[in-house]
C-alpha positions as a Python dict, from the first residue, in 0.01 Angstrom:
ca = {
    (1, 'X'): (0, 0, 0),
    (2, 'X'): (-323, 236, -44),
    (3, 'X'): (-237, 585, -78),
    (4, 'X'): (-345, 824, 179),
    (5, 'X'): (-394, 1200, 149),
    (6, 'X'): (-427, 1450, 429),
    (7, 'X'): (-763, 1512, 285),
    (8, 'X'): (-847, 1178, 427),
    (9, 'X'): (-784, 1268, 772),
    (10, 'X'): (-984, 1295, 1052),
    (11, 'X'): (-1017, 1676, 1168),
    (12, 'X'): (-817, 1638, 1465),
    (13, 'X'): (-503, 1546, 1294),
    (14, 'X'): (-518, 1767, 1036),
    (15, 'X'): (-528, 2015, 1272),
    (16, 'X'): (-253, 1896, 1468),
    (17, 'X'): (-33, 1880, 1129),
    (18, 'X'): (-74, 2258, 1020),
    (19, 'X'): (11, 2317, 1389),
    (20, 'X'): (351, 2172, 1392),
    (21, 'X'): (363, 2242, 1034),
    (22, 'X'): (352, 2590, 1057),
    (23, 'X'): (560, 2656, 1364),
    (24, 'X'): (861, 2443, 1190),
    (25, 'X'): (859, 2625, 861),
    (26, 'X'): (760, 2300, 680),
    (27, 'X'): (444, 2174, 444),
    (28, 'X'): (199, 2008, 553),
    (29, 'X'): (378, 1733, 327),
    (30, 'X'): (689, 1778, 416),
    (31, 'X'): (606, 1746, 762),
    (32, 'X'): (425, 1412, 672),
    (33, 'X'): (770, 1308, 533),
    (34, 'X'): (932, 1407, 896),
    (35, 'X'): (695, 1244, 1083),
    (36, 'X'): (691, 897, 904),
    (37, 'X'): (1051, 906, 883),
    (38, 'X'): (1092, 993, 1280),
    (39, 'X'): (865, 691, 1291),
    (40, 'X'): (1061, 478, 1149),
    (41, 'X'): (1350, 492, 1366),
    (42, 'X'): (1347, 237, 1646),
    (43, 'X'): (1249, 391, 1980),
    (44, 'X'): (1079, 722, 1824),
    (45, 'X'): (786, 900, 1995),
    (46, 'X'): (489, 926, 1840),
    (47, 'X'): (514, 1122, 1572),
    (48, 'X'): (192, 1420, 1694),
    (49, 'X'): (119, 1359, 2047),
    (50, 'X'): (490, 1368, 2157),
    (51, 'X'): (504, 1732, 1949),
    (52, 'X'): (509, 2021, 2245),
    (53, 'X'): (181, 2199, 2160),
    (54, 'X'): (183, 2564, 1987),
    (55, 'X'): (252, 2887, 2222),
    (56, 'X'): (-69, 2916, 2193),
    (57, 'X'): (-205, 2587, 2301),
    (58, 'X'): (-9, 2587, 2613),
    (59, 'X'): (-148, 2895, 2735),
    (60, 'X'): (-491, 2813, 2649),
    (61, 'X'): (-721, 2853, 2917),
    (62, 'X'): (-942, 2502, 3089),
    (63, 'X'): (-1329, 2598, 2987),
    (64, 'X'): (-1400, 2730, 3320),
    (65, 'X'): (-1187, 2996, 3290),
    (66, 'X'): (-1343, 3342, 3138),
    (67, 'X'): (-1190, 3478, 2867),
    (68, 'X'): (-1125, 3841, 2758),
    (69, 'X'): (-1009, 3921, 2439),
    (70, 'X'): (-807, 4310, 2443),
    (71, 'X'): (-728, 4540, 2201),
    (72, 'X'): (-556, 4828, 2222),
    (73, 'X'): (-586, 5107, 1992),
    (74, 'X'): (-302, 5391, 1928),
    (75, 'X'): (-375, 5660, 2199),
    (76, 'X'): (-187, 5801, 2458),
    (77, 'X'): (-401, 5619, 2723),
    (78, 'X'): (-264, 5281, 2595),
    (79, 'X'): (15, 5264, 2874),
    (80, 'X'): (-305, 5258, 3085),
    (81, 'X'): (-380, 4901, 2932),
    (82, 'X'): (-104, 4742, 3056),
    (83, 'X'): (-212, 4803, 3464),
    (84, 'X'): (-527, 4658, 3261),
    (85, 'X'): (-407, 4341, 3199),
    (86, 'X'): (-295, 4283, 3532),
    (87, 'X'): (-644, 4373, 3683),
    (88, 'X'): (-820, 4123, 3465),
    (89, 'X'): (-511, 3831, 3561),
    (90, 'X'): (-580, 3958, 3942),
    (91, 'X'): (-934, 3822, 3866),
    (92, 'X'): (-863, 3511, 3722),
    (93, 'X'): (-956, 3596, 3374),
    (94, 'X'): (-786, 3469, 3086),
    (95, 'X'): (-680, 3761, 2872),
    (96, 'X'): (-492, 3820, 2482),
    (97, 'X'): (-388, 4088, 2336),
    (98, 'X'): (-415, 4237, 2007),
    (99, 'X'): (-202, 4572, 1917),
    (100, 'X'): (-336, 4779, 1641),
    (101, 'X'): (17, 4917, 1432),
    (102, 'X'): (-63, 5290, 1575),
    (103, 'X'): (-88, 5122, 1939),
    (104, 'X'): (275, 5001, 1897),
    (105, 'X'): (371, 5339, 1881),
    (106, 'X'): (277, 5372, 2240),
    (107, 'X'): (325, 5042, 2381),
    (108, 'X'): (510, 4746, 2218),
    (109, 'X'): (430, 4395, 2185),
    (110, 'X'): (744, 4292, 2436),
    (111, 'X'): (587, 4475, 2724),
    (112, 'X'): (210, 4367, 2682),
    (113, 'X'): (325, 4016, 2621),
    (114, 'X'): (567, 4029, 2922),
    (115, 'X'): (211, 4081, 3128),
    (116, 'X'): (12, 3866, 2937),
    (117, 'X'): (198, 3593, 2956),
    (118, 'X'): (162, 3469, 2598),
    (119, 'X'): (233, 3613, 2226),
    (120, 'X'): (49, 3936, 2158),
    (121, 'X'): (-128, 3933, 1813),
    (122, 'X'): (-53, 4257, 1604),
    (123, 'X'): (-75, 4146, 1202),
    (124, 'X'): (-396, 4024, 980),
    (125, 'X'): (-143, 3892, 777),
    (126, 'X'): (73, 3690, 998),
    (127, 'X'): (171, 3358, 847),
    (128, 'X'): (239, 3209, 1181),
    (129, 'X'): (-96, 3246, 1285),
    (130, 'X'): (-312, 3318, 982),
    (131, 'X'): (-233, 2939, 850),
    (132, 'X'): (-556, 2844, 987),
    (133, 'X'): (-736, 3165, 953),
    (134, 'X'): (-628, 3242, 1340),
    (135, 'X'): (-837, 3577, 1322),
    (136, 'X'): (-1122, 3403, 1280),
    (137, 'X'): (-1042, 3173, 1604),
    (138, 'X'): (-906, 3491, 1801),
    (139, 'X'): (-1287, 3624, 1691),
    (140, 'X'): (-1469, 3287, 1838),
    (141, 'X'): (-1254, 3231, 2173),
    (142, 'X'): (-1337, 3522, 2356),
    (143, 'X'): (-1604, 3567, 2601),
    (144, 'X'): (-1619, 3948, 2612),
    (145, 'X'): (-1395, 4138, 2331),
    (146, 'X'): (-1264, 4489, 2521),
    (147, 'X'): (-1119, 4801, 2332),
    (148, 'X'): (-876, 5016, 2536),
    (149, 'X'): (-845, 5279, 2391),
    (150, 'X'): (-1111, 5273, 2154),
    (151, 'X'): (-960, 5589, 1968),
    (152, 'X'): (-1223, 5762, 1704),
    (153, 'X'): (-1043, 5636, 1398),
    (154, 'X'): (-1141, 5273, 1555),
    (155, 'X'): (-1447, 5380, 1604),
    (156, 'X'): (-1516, 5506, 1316),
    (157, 'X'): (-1359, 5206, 1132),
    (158, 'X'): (-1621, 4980, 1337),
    (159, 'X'): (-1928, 5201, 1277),
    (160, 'X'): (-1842, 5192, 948),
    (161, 'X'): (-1803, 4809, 920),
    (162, 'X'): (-1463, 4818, 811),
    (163, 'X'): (-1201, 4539, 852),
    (164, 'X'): (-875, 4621, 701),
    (165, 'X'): (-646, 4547, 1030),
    (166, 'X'): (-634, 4255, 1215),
    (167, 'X'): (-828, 4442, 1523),
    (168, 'X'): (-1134, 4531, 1268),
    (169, 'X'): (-1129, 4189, 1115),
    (170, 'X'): (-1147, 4050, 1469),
    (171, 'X'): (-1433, 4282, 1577),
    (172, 'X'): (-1635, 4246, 1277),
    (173, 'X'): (-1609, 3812, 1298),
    (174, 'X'): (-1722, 3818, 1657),
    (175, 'X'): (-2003, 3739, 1848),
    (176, 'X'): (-1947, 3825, 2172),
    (177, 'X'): (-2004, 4145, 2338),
    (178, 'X'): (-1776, 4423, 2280),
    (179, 'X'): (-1703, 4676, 2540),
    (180, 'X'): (-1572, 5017, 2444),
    (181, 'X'): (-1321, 5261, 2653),
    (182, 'X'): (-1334, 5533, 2435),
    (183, 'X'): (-1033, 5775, 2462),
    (184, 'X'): (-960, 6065, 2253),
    (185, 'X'): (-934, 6495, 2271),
    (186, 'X'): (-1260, 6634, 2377),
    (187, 'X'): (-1294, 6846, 2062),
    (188, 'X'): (-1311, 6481, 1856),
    (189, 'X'): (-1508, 6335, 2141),
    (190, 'X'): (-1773, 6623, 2087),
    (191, 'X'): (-1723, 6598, 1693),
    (192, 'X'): (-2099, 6560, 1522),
    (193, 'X'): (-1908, 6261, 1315),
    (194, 'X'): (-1742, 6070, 1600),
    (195, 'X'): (-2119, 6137, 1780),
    (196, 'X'): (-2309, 6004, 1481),
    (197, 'X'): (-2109, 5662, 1508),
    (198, 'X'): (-2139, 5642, 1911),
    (199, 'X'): (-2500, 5630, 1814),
    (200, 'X'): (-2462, 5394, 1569),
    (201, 'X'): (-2239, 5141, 1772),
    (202, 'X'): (-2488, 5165, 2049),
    (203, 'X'): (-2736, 5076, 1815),
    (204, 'X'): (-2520, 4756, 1722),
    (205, 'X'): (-2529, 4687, 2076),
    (206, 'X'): (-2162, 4750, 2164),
    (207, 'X'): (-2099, 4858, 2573),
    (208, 'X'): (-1933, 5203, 2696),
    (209, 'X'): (-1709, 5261, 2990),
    (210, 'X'): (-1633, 5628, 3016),
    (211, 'X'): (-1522, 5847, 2869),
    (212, 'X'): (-1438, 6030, 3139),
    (213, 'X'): (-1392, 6434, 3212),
    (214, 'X'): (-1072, 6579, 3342),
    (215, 'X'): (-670, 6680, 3215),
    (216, 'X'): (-604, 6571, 2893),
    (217, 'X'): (-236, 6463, 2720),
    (218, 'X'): (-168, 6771, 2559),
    (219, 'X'): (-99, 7082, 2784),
    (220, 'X'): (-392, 7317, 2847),
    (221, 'X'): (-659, 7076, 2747),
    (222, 'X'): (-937, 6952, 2949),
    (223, 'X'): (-1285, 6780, 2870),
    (224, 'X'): (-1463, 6464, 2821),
    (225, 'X'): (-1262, 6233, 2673),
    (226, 'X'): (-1037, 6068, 2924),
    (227, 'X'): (-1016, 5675, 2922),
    (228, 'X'): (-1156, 5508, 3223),
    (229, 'X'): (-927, 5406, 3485),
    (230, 'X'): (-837, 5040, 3466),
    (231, 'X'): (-1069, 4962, 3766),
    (232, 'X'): (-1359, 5083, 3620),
    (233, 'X'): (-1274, 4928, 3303),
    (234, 'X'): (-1258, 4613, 3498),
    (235, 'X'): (-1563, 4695, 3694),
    (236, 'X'): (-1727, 4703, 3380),
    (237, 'X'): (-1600, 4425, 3262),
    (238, 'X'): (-1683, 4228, 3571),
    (239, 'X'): (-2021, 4327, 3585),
    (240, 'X'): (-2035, 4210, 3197),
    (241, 'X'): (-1923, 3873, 3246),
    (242, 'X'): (-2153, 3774, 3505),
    (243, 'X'): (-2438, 3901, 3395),
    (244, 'X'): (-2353, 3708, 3028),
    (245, 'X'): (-2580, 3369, 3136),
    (246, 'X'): (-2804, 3446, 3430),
    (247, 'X'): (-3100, 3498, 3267),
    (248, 'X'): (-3069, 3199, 2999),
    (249, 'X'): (-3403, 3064, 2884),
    (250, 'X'): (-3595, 3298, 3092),
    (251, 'X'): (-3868, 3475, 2892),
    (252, 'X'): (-3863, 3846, 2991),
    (253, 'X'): (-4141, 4108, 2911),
    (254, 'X'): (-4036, 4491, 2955),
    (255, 'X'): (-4250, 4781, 2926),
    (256, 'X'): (-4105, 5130, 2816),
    (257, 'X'): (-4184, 5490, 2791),
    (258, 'X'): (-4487, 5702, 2768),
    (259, 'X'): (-4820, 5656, 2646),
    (260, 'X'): (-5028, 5888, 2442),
    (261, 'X'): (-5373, 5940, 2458),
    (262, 'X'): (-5534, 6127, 2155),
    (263, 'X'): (-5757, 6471, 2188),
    (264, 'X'): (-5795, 6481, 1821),
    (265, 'X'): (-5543, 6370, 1548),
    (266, 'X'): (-5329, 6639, 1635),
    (267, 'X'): (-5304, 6694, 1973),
    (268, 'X'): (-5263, 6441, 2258),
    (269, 'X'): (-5210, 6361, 2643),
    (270, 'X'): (-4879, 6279, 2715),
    (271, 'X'): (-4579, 6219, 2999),
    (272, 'X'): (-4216, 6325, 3040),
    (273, 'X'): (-4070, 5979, 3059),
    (274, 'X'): (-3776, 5910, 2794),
    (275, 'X'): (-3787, 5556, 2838),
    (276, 'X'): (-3463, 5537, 2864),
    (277, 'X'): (-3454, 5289, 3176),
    (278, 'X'): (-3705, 5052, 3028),
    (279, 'X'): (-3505, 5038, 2759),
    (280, 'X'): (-3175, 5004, 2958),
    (281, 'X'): (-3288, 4729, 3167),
    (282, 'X'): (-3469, 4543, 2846),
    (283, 'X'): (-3101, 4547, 2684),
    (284, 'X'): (-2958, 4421, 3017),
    (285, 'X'): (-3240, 4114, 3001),
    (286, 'X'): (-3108, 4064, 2701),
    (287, 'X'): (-2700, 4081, 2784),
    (288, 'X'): (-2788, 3828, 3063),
    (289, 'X'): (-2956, 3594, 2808),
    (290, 'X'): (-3291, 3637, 2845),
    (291, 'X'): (-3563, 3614, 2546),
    (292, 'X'): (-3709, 3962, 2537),
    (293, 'X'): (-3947, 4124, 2479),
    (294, 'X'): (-4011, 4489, 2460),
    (295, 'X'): (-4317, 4704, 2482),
    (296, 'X'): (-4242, 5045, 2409),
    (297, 'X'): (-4476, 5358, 2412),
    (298, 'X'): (-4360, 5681, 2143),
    (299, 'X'): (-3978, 5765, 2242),
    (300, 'X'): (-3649, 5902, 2061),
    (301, 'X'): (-3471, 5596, 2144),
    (302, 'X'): (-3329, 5318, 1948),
    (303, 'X'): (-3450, 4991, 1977),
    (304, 'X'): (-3182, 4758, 2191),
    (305, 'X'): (-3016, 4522, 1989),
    (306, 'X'): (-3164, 4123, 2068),
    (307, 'X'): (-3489, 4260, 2148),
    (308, 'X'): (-3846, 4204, 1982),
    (309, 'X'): (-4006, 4516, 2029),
    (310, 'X'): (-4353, 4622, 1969),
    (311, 'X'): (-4432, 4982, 1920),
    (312, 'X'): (-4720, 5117, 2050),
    (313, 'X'): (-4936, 5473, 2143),
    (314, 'X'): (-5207, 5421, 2437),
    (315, 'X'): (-5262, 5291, 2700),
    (316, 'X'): (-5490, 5069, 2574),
    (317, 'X'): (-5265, 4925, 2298),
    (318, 'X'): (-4967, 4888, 2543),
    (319, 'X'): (-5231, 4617, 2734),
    (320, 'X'): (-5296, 4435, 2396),
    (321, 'X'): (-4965, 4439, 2325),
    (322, 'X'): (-4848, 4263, 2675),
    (323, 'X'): (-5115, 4013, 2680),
    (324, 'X'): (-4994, 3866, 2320),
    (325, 'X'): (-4633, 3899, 2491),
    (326, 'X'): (-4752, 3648, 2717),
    (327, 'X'): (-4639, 3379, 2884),
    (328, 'X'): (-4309, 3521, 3065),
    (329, 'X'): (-4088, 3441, 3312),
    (330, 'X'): (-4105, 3802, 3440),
    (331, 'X'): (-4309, 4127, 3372),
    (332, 'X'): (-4121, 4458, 3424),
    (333, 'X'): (-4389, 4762, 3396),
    (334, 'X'): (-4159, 5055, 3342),
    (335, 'X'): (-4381, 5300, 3172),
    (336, 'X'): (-4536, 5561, 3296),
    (337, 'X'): (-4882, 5468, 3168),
    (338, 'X'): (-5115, 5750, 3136),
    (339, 'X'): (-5396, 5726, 3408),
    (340, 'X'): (-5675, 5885, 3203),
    (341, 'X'): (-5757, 5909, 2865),
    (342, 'X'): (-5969, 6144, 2633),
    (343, 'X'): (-6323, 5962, 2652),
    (344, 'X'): (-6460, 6112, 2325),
    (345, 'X'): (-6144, 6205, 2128),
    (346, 'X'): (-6261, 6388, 1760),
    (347, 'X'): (-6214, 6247, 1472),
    (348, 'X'): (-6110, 6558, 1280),
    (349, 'X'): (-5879, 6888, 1447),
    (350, 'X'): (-6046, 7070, 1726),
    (351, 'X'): (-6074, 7428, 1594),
    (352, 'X'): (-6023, 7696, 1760),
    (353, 'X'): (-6302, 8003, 1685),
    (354, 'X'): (-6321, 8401, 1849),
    (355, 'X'): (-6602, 8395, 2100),
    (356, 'X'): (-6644, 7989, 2059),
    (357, 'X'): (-6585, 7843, 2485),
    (358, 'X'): (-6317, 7645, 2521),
    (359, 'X'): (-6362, 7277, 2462),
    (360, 'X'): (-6481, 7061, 2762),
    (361, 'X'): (-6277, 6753, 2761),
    (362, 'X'): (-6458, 6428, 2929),
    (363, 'X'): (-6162, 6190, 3085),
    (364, 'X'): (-6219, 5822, 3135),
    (365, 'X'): (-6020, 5556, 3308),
    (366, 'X'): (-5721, 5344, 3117),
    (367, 'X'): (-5675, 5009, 3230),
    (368, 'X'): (-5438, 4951, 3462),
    (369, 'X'): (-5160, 4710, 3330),
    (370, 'X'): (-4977, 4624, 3603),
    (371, 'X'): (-5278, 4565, 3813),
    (372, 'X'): (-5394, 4349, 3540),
    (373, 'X'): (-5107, 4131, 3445),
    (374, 'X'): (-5049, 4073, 3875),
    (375, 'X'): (-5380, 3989, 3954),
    (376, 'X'): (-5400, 3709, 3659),
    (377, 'X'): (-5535, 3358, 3691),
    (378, 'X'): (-5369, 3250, 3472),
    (379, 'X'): (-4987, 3298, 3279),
    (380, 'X'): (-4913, 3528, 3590),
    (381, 'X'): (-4545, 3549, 3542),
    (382, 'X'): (-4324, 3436, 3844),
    (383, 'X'): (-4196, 3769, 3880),
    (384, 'X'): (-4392, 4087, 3861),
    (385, 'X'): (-4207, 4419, 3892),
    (386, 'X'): (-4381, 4767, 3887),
    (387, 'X'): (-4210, 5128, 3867),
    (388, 'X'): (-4351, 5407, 4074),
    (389, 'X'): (-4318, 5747, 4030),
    (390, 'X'): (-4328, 5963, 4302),
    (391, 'X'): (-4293, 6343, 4350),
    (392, 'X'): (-4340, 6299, 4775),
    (393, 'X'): (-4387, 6048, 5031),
    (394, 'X'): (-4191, 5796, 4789),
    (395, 'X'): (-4127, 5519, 4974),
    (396, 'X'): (-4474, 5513, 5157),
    (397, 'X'): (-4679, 5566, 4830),
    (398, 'X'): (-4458, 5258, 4686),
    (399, 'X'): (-4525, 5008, 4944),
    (400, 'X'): (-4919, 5114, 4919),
    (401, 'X'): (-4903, 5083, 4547),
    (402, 'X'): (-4685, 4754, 4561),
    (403, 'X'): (-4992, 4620, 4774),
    (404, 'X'): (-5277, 4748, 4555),
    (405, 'X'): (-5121, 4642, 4240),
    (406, 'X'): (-5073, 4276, 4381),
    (407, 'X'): (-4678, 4268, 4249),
    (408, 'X'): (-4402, 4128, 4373),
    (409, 'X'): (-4130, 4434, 4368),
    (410, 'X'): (-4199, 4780, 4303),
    (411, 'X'): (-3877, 5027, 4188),
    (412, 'X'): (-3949, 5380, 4347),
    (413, 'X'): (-3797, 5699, 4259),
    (414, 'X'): (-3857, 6056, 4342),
    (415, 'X'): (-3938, 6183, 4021),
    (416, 'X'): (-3993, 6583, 4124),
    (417, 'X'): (-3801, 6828, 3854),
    (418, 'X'): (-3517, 6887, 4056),
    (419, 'X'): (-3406, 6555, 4062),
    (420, 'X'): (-3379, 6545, 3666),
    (421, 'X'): (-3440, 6152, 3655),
    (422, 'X'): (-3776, 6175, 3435),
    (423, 'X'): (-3568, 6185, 3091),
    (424, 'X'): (-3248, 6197, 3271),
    (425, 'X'): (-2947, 5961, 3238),
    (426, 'X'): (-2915, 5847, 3608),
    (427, 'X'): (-3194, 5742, 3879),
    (428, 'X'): (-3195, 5663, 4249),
    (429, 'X'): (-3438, 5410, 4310),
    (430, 'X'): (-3540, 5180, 4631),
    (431, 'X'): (-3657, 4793, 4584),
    (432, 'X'): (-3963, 4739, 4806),
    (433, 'X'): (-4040, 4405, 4823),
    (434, 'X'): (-4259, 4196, 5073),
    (435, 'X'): (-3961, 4192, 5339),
    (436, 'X'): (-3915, 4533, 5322),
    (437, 'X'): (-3727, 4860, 5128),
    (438, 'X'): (-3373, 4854, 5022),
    (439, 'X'): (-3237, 5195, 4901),
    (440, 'X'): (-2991, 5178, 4608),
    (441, 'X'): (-2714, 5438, 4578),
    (442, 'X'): (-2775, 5700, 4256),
    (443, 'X'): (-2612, 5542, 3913),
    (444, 'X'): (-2656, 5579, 3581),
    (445, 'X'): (-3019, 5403, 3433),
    (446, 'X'): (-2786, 5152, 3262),
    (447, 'X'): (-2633, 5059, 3562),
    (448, 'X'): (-2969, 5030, 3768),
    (449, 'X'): (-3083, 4785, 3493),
    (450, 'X'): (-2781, 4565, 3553),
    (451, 'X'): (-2840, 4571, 3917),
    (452, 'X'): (-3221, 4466, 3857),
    (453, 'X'): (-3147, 4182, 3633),
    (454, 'X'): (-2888, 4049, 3868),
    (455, 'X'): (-3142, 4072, 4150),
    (456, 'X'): (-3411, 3897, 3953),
    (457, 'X'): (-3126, 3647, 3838),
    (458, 'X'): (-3067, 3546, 4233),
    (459, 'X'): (-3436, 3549, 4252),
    (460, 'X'): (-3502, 3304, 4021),
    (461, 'X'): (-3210, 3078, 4073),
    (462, 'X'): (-3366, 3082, 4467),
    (463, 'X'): (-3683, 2996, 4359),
    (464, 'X'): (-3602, 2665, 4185),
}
């Protein structure tokens, strides 16, 4: 008889033997032994099909189902995870748990598996599970990985790139988007250190929900730092999951910030925008799928993570900068373009002298780009989409510039300095399209970028 080795086997059964391997307490060899001896006997089953599958296996979702990953961190909000977990089952979303060892001190693994439904993971080192490296499969199952509470040791740990738990190990071995709840005193919330790795972990392109301001824990203590209540973790996590593939394959081109048009090499024209909801709604493009890219004028903002950005000053540039962008899907114009430029702009300082007049500056036209990339021949993307920026008559002054500029939708908001939107975080805006003006309510820029994408989404999907 040739000998056989598991080595020899085919991937499938190998898998299937470290399965029922591991949760007998046997060897793979030894349960080789079992098996061929069980199959001896007259009238025995077969030896790995007729083997009940793993806890795990029989709880394992059918591919339609979305799945959610959570892990709870050690903070007094964790009891809130528990209503969690039934929120996300409400929705028909698959969900496991992992506790980190300062989480059980809140919550234990009983009463978050009790909800679950399944085993809840808690140790890197667990030899029931770690057989076949199971952090690295808790790491690849998930659709969306969610952190509630994501305390500012956790956060720290994952700015840091650390991965000495099994929650860490998990986070750092995944690819799919992470959503943080953070939860913690206000004093740590407002901490320069726990600051400097929020901006670091929205860098890496990890989500927020909250934190929120109100009555903390501990008696006497209020502030920012609250965990989100479960339904607006689960709004978040909602809104997440369906944008994660609308926007696969589609090219999207974004344009963000100011522009600045040189006087001399000091001194330039210049805007208030932040481009902060350019940039918001370019990382959205790119949560949905898209292939993006990015546009930006001068701003004091990261670049979003899955993005090819190109950095620019002027007007002019910006233009150069779209054309090679193109083809695309869609064209979003969110700058705020400067309208004029400097015609003669000095090559050295302009130097100010007693009794010399002041300098007479000569202004000239910039190209417009949105005007430009609509009225195209040819590579006219499908979808055109132009901001404006109004300080009255917003909606009318939209639909007028929607018509001139020969684009499909045009986002207006009311942009005058009591509203605090230009370099704000939240906007009101209303869609004007060719059937007419739809107001949205006010939300955060992030949040108006999720609602655009999802709109151009259904767009697309009803122009096909």
């Amino acid at each position: 008889m040739a000998s056989l080795t598991v080595r020899q086997l085919d991937d499938r059964l190998k898998k299937l033997l470290r399965l029922r391997a591991a949760r007998n307490g046997r060897s793979v060899e030894d349960e080789v032994r079992t098996i061929l001896r069980a199959a001896a006997d007259e009238g025995a089953p077969g030896p790995l099909e007729a083997s009940a599958p793993p806890r795990e296996a029989r709880s394992a979702a059918p591919p339609a189902v979305r799945r959610v990953l959570l892990i709870i961190g050690g903070g007094i909000a964790a009891y809130k995870s528990l209503d969690l977990i039934r929120r996300l089952k409400e929705r028909g979303l698959a969900v496991r748990c992992i506790l980190t060892k300062a989480a059980e001190r809140f919550v234990t693994p009983l009463s978050a598996g009790a909800i679950v439904g399944e085993r809840v993971f808690t140790d890197l080192f667990d030899p029931a599970h770690e057989f076949d490296v199971g952090h690295i499969r808790l790491a690849r199952e998930p659709d969306l990985v969610v952190v509630a509470p994501a305390t500012a040791d956790l956060m720290a740990k994952l700015a840091g790139g650390h991965a000495d738990d099994l929650a860490t190990a998990v986070l750092l071995a995944t690819t799919a988007k992470v959503l943080l709840a953070p939860a913690m005193n206000p004093r740590m919330w407002a901490n320069k250190a726990t600051q400097r790795n929020l901006a670091q972990l929205a860098a890496d392109g990890f989500r927020f929900v909250g934190p929120n301001e109100g009555e903390m824990a501990e008696a006497g203590e209020s502030g920012t730092g609250r965990m989100a209540e479960p339904l607006e973790i689960a709004a978040a996590i909602d809104k997440l999951l369906t944008l994660g593939h609308a926007l696969d394959g589609v090219r999207v081109l974004v344009t963000s910030g100011p522009t600045y048009e040189p006087i001399d090499p000091v001194r330039y024209i210049a805007n208030r925008s932040s481009g902060k909801q350019g940039h918001a709604i370019a990382a959205a493009a790119a949560a949905a799928g898209a292939e993006v890219t990015l546009v930006s004028g001068p701003v004091n903002l990261p670049d979003p993570p899955g993005v090819t950005v190109a950095h620019v000053e002027s007007a002019r540039d910006m233009l150069e900068a779209v054309e090679r962008a193109l083809p695309a899907d869609v064209a979003i114009f969110a700058a705020a373009v400067a309208d004029w430029r400097v015609a003669n702009a000095s090559a050295q300082k302009i130097k100010k002298a007693a009794g010399k007049a002041v300098p007479a500056l000569a202004f000239a036209e910039n190209p417009d780009i949105l005007a430009t990339i609509a009225h195209r021949k040819a590579q006219r993307p499908r979808l055109v989409i132009g901001f404006a920026a109004e300080t009255e008559n917003v909606a009318a002054n939209a639909r007028a510039k929607r018509a001139a500029k020969g684009c499909d939708w045009i986002l207006a908001n009311d942009v005058s300095p009591q509203t605090g939107i230009m370099g704000g975080d939240s906007n009101t805006v209303a869609l004007i399209t060719a059937n007419g003006a739809e107001s949205w309510p006010p939300q955060s820029k992030d949040d108006v970028a999720a609602m655009l994408i999802a709109r151009i989404a259904d767009a697309l999907k009803a122009d096909t």
